[in-house]
DRENTORKOL-3810 file (N, C-alpha, C; in nm, 4 decimals):
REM DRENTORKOL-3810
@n.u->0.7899; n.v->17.6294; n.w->-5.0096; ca.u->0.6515; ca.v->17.5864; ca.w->-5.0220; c.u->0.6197; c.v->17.5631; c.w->-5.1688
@n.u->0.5387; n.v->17.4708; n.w->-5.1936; ca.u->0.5481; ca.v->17.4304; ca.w->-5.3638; c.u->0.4684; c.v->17.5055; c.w->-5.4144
@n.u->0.4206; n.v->17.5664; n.w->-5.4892; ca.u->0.3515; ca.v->17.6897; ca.w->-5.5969; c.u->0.2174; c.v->17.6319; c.w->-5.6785
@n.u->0.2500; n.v->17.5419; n.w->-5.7525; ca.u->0.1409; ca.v->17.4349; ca.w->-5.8113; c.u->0.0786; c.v->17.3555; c.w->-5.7546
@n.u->-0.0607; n.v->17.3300; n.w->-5.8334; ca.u->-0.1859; ca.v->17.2369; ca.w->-5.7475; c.u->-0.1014; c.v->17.0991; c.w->-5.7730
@n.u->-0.0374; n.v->17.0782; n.w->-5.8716; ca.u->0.0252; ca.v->16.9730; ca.w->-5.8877; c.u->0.1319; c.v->16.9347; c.w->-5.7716
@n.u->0.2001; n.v->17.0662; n.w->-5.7525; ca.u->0.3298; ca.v->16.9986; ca.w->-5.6446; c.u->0.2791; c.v->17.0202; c.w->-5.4903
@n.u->0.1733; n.v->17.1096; n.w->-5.4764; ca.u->0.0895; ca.v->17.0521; ca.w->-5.3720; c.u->0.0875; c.v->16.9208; c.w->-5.3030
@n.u->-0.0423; n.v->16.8452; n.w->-5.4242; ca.u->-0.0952; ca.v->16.6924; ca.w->-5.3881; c.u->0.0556; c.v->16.6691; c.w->-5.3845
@n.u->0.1843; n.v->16.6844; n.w->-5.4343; ca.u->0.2985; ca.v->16.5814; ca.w->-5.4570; c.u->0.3450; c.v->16.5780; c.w->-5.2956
@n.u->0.3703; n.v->16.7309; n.w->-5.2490; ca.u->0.4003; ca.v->16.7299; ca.w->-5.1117; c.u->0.3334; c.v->16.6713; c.w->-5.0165
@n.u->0.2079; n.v->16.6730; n.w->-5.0098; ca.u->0.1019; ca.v->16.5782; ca.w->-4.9258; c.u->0.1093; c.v->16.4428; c.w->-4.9449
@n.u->0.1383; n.v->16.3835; n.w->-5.0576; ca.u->0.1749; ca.v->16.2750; ca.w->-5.1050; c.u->0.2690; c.v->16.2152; c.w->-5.0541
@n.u->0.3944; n.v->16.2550; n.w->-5.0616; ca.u->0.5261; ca.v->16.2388; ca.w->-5.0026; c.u->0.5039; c.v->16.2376; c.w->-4.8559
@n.u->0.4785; n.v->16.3566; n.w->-4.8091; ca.u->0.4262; ca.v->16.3029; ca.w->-4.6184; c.u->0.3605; c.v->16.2102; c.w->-4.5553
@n.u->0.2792; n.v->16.1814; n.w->-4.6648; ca.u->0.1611; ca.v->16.0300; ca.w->-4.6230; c.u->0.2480; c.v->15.9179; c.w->-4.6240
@n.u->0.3380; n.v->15.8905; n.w->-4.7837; ca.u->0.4376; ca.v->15.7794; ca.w->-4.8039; c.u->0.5586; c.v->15.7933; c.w->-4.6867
@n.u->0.5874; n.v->15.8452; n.w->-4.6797; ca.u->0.7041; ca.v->15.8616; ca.w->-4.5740; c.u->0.6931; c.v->15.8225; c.w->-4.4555
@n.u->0.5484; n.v->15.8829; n.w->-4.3891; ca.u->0.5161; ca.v->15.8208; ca.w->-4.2623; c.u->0.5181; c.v->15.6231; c.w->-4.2934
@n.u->0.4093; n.v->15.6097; n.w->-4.3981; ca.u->0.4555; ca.v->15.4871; ca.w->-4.4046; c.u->0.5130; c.v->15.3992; c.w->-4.4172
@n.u->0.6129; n.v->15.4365; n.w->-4.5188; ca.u->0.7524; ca.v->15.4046; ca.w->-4.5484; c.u->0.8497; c.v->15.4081; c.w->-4.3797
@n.u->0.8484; n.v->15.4782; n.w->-4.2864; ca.u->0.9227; ca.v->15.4804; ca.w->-4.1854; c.u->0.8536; c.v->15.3986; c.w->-4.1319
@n.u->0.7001; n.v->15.3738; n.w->-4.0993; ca.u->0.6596; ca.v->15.2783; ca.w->-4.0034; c.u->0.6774; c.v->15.1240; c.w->-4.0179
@n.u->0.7315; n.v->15.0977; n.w->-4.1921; ca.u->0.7390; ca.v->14.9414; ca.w->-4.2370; c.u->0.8877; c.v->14.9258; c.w->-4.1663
@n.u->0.9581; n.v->15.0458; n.w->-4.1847; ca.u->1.1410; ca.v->14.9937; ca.w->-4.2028; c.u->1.1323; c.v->15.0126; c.w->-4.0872
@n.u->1.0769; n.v->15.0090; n.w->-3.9804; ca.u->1.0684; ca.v->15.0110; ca.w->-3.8241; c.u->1.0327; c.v->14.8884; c.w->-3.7982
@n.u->0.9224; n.v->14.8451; n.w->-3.8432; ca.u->0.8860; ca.v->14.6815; ca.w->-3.8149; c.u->1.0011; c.v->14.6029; c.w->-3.8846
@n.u->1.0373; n.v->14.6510; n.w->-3.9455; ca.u->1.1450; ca.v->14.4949; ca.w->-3.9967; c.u->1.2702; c.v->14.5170; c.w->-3.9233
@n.u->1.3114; n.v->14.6598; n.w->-3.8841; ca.u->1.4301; ca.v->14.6441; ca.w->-3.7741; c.u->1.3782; c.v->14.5371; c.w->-3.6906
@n.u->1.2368; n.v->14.5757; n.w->-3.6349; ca.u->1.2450; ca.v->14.5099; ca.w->-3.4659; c.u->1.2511; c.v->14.3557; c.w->-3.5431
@n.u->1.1908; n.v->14.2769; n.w->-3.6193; ca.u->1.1679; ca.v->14.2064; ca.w->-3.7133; c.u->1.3076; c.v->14.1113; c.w->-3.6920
@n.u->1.4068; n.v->14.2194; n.w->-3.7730; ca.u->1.5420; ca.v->14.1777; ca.w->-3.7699; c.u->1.5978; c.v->14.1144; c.w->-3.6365
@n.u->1.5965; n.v->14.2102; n.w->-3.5160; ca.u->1.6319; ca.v->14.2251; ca.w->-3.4269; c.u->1.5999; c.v->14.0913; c.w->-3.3278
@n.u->1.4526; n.v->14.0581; n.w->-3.3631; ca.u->1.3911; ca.v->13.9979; ca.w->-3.2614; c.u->1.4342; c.v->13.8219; c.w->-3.3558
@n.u->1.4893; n.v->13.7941; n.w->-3.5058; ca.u->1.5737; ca.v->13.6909; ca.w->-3.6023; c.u->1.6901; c.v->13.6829; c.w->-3.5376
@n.u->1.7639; n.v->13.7930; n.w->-3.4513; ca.u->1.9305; ca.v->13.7487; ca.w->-3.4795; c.u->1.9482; c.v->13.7053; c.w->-3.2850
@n.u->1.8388; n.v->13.8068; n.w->-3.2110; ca.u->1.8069; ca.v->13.7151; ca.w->-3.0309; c.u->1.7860; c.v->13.5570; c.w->-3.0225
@n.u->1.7079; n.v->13.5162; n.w->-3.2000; ca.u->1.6720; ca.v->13.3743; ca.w->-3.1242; c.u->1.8125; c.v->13.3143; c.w->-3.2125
@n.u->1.8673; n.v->13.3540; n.w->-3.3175; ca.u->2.0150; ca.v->13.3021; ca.w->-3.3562; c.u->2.0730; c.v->13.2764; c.w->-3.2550
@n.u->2.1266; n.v->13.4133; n.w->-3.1663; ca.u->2.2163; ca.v->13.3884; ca.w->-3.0996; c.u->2.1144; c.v->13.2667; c.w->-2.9328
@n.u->2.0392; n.v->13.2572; n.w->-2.9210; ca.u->2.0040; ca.v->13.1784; ca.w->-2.8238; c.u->2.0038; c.v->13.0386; c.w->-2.8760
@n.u->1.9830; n.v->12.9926; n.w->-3.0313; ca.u->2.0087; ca.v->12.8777; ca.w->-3.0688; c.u->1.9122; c.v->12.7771; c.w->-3.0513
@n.u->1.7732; n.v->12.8942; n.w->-3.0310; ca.u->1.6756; ca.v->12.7775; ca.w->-3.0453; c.u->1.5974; c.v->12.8047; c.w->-3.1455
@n.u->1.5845; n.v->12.6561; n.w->-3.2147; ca.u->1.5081; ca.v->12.6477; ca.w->-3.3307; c.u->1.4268; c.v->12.6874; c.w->-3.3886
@n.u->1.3032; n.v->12.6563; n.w->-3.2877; ca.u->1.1736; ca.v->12.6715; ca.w->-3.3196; c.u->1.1807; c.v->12.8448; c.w->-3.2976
@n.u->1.2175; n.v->12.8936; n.w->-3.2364; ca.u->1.2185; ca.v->13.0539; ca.w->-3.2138; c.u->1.2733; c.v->13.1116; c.w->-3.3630
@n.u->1.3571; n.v->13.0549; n.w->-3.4085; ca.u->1.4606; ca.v->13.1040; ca.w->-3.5341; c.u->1.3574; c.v->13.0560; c.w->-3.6341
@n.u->1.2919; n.v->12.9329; n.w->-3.6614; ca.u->1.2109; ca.v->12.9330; ca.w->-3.7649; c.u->1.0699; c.v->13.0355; c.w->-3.7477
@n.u->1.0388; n.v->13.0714; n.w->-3.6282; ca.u->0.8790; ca.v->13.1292; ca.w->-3.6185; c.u->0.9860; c.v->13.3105; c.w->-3.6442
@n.u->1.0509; n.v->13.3341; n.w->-3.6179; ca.u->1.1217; ca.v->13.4679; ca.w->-3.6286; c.u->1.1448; c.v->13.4788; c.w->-3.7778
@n.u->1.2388; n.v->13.3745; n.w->-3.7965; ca.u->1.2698; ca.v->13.3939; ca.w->-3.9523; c.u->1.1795; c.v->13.4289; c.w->-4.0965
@n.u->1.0419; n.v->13.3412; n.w->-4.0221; ca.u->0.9227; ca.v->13.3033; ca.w->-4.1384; c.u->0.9127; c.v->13.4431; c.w->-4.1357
@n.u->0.8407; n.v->13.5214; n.w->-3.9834; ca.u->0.7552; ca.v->13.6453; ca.w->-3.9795; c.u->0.8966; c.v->13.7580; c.w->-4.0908
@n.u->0.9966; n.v->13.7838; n.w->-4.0385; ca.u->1.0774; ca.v->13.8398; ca.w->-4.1052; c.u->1.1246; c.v->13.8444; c.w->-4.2693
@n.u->1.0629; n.v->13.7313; n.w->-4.2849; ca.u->1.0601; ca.v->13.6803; ca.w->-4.4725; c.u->0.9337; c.v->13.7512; c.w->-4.5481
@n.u->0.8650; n.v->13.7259; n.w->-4.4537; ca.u->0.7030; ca.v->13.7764; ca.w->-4.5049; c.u->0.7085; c.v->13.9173; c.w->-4.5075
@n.u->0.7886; n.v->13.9629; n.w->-4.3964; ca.u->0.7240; ca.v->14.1271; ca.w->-4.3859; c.u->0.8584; c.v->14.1634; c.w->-4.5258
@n.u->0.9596; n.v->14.1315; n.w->-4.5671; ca.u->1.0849; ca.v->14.1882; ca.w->-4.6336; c.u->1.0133; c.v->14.2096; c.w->-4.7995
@n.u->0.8962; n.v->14.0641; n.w->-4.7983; ca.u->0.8309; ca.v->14.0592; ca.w->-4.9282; c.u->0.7742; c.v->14.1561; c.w->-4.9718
@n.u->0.6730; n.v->14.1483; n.w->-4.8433; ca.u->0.5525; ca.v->14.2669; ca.w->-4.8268; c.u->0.6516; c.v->14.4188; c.w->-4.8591
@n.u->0.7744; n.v->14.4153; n.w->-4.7889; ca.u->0.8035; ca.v->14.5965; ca.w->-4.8256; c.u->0.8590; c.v->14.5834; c.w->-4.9582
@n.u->0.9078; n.v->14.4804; n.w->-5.0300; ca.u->0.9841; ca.v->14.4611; ca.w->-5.1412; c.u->0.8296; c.v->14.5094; c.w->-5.2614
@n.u->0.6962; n.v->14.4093; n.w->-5.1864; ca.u->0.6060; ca.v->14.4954; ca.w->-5.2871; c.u->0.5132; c.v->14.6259; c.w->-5.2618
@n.u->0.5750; n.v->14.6792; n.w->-5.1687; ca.u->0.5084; ca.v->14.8692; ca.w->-5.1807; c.u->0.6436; c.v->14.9214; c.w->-5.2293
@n.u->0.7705; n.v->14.8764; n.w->-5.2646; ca.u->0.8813; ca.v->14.9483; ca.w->-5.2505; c.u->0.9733; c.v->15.0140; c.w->-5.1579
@n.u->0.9128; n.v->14.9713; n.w->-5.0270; ca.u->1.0121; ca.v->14.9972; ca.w->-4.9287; c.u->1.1594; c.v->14.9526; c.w->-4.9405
@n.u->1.1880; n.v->14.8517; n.w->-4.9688; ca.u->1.2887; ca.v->14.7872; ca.w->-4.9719; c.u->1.3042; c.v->14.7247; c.w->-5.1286
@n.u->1.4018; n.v->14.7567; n.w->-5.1533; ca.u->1.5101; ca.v->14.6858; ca.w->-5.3189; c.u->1.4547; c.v->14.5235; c.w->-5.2830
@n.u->1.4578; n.v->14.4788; n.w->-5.3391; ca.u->1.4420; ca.v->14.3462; ca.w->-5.3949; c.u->1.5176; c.v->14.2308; c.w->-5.3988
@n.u->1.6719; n.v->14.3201; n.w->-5.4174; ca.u->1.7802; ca.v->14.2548; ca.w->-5.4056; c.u->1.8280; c.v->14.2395; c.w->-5.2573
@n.u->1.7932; n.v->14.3461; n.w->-5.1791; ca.u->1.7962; ca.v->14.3490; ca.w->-5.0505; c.u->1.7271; c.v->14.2644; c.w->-4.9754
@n.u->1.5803; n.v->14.2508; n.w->-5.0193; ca.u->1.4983; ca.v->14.1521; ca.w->-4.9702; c.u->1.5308; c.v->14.0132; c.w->-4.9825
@n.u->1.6096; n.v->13.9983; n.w->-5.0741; ca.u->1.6525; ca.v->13.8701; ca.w->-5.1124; c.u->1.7808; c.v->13.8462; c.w->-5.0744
@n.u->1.8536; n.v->13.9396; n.w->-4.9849; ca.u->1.9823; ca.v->13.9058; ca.w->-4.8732; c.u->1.9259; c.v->13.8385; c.w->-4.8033
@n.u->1.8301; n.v->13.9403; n.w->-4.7474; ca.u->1.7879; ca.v->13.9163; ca.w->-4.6236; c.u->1.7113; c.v->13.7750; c.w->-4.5651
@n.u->1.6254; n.v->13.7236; n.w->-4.6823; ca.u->1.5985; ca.v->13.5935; ca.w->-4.7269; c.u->1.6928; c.v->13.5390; c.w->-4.7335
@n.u->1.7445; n.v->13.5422; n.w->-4.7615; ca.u->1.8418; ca.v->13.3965; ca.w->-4.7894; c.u->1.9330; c.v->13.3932; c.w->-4.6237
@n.u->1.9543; n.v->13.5270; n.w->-4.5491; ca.u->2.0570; ca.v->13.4843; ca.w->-4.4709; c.u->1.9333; c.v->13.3909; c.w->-4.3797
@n.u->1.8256; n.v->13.4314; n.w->-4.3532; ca.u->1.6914; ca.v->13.3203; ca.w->-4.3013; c.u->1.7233; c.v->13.2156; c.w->-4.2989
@n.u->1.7237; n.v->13.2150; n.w->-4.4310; ca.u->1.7314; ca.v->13.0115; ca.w->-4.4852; c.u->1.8849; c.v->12.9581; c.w->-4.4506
@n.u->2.0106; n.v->13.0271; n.w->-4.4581; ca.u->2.0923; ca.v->13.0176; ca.w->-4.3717; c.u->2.0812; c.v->12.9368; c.w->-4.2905
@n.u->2.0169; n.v->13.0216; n.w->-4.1669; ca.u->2.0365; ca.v->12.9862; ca.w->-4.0349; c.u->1.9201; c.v->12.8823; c.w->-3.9483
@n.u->1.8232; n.v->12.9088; n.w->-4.0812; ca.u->1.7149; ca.v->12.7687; ca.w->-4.0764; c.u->1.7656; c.v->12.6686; c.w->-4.0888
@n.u->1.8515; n.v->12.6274; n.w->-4.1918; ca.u->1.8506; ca.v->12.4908; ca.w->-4.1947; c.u->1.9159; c.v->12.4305; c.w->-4.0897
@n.u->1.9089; n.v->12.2743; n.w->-4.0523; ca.u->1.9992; ca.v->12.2052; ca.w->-3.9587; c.u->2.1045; c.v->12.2692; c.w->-3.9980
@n.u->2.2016; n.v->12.2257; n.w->-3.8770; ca.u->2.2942; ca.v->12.2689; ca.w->-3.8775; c.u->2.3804; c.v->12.0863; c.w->-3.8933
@n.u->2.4886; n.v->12.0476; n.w->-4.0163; ca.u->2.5510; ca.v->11.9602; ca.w->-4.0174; c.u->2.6575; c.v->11.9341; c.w->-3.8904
@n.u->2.6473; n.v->11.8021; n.w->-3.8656; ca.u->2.7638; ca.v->11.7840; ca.w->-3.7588; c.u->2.9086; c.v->11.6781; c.w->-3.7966
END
């Protein structure tokens, strides 16, 4: 149990972030999940409306710090990947 008024607020602090921190990296699994169903089904318009929502939310955790930056920017790019036409 922490001793100081200081490491108090820190512990309460940390439980508040955490819950939230778990509830973002939960939405971008399903996020993920619900990007790689319309991959593998191969339809377009599903892969661009999946991909967009999944770009947006990677930003959004990249700016509370959920997610590295560099990570966010895998994850982006494998998007744009699988957005573009595909050459024949």
């Amino acid at each position: 149990m922490a001793n100081t008024k200081s490491a108090i607020k820190a512990a309460r602090k940390a439980a508040r972030l955490t819950t939230r921190n778990r509830a973002t990296q939960t939405r971008l699994k399903t996020l993920h999940k619900k990007f790689e169903q319309a991959v593998a089904a191969g339809d377009t318009a599903a892969i661009k409306a999946a991909g967009s929502a999944y770009a947006s939310a990677m930003d959004k955790a990249t700016k509370s710090g959920v997610v590295h930056r560099n990570a966010a920017s895998r994850a982006k790019s494998n998007v744009a990947k699988h957005s573009r036409p595909k050459a024949s």
